[in-house]
N, C-alpha and C positions, 0 to 999 in steps of 0.2 A: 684347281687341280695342282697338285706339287709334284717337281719333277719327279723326286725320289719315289714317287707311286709306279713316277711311266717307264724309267730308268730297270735294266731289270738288273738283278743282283748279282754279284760276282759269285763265282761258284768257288768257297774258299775249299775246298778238300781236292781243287786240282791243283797241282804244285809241278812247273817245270824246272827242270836242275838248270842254273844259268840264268834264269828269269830275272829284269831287272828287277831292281827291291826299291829302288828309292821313292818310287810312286805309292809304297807300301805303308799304312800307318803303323805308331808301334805295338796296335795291339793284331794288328793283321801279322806282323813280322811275327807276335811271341805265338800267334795262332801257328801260322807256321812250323815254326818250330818245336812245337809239342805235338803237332802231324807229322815230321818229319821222324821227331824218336820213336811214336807209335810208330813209324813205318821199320826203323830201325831193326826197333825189337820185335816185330815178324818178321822181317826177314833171316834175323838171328836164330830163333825160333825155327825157323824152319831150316834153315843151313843145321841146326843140331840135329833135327830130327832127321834130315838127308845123311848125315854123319853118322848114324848110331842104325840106322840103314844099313849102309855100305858094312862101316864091323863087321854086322851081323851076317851079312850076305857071305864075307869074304872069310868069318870063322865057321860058317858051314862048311865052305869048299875047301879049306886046309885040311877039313880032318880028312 
């Protein structure tokens, strides 16, 4: 039996802000960081669509 069978698998798509990196390989680290822009860019994503929200909301009530 090999350990890596019994060992269970890191779960890469949890990501804590702060977490240390050095225990990280470098393709863990570039995994990473291409989770991290997809998180970005939802987030961003959505802060527009919360933006264009509000406008709207707030050019109904002017008139």
């Amino acid at each position: 039996m090999d350990w890596d069978e019994v060992r269970p698998k890191p779960q890469s798509s949890v990501i804590t802000v702060g977490q240390d990196l050095s225990g990280q390989s470098i393709g863990e680290l570039e995994s990473r960081i291409e989770t991290l822009k997809k998180e970005i860019e939802r987030t961003e994503a959505e802060l527009s669509r919360k933006r264009a929200h509000e406008a709207a909301a707030s050019a109904l009530f002017k008139s």
